[in-house]
N, C-alpha and C positions, 0 to 999 in steps of 0.2 A: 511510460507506454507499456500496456501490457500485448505480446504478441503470442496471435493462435496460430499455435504449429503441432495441428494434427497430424499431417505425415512428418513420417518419422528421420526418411531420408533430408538429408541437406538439401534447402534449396534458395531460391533467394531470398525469403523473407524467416532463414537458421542464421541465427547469432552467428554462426559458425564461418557462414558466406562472407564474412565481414570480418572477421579473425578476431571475435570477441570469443573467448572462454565460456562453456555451458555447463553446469550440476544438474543433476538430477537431485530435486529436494530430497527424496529419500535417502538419497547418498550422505546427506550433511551428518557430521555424526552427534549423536545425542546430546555428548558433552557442551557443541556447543551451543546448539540448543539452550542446552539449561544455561549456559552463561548470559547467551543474551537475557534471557530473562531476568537472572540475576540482577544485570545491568538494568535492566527496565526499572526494577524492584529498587537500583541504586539511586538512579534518576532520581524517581519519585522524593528516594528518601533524605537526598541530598537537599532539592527543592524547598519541604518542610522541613528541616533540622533546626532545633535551637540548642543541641549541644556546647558544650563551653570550648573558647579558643585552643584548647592544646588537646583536645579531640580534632576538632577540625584539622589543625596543623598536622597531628598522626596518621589521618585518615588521607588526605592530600598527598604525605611520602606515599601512603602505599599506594596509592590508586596511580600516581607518578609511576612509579617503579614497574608497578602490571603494566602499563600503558608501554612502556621502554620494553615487555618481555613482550608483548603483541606484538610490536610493530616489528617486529624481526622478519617477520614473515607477511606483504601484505598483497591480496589479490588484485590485478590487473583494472584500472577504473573500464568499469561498462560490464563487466562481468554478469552473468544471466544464471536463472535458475530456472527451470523447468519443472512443472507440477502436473499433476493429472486435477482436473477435477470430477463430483459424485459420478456424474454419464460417460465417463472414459476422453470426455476433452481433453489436452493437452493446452499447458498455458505457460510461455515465457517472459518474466521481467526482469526487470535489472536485480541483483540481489541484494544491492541495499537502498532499495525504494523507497523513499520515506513515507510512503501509506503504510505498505504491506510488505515489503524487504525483509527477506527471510532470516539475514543476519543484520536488521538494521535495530539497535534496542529503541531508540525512538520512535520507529513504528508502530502504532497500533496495531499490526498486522491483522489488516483488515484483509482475509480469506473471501473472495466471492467466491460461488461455488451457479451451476447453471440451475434453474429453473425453468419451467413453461414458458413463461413471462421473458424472461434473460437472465439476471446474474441476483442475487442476495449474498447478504454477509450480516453479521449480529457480530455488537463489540461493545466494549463496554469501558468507557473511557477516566483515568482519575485525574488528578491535580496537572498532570503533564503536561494537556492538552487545554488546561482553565482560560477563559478571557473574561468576562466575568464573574463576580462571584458566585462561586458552585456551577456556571457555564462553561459551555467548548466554545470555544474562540472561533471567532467567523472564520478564521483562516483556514480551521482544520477543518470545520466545517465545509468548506468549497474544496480543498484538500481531498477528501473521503469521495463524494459527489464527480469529483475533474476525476477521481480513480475509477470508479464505478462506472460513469458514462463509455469513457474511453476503454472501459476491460470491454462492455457489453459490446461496444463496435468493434472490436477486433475479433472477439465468439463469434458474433453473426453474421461480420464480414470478410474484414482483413485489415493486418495495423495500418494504421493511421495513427493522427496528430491532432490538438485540437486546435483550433481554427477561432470558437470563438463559444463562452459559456459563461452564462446567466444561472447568478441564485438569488432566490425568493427566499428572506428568514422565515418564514409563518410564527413560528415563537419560538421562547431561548429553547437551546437543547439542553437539558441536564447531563453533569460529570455523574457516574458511579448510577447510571443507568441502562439497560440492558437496550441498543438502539438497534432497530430495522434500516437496512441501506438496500434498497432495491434500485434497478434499472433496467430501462429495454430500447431495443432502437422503432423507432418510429417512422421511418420511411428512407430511403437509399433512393439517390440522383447522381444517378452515374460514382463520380470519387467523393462524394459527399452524402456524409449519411449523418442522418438529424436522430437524435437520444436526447433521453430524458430520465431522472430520477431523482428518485425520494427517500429523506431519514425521516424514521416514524420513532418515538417515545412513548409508553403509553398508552401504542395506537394511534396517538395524534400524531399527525404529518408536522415536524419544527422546522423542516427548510426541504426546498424542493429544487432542481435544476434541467437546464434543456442546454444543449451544446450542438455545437457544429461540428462532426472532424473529417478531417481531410484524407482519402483514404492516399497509402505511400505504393506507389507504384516502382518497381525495381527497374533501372536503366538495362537496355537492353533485351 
């Protein structure tokens, strides 16, 4: 769930109200930055490897061993980060969100940013995310789509949950192409607000979605 918390003071719908931990993206420092990517860059390379057994075997100690000097130190589950987006929005999600988790390496870190319209993001997806060949996997696909819809309902209204969301494949999506993911909301009824959106390849629309979400109301 991604949440919009334009003011800046605490209030019910700040991470903070809840005793989850908050960063400020900016704050993250560069290094690790570049590690996750690293990691991303390892993923991939891990995936395609046909090096010989006692490379693997050497590569395994040490990815062991890094993993042992990480885990020394690990953040609080639910942890949040905070970003601004292009018009001075303000946007909160978990920080290892498997779309767009700012320290998550298996996210595509799919960045939406606001539009006219509501939210865009461009990404560009390799081997990670494959179902089949040279395609992104329906999963990640509905993945990118369930992130999209529900960031744009939280911009233009308030968090929420989804509730209930339909995807249309139109055709494959290609790996190792530059994809459009747009979204907008279409109409609010009372706690319920209806969104839709589209990944385009191309130019061509290869799957499209409409969802339900629920908006979250704070006790009291």
């Amino acid at each position: 769930m991604t949440v919009n918390t334009q003011p800046v003071t605490e209030s019910p719908d700040d991470p903070r109200a809840f005793g989850l931990p908050l960063v400020d993206a900016h704050s993250l420092p560069a290094e690790l930055r570049t590690l996750v990517s690293r990691v991303h860059d390892l993923v991939d390379a891990v995936a395609n490897t046909e090096v010989d057994t006692d490379t693997l075997a050497e590569t395994a100690a040490t990815v062991e061993g890094l993993t042992d000097r990480l885990n020394v130190a690990r953040r609080q589950i639910g942890a949040m980060v905070r970003r601004e987006l292009g018009d001075g929005t303000t946007m909160v999600g978990t920080i290892t969100n498997i779309v767009e988790g700012e320290t998550n390496p298996a996210a595509p870190q799919l960045f939406l940013d606001r539009t006219d319209e509501g939210l865009r993001a461009e990404v560009t997806l390799n081997t990670i995310y494959q179902g089949p060949p040279g395609l992104v996997h329906g999963g990640w696909i509905a993945a990118m789509l369930d992130q999209a819809v529900g960031s744009v309902s939280a911009v233009e209204t308030s968090p929420g949950l989804t509730a209930n969301l339909e995807i249309d494949y139109r055709r494959p999506t290609p790996l190792f192409t530059p994809l459009e993911i747009t979204s907008w909301v279409e109409r609010v009824e009372g706690r319920k607000v209806f969104v839709a959106g589209r990944i385009r390849a191309h130019g061509q629309v290869t799957a499209e979605a409409t969802a339900l979400m629920i908006r979250v109301e704070a006790d009291g």
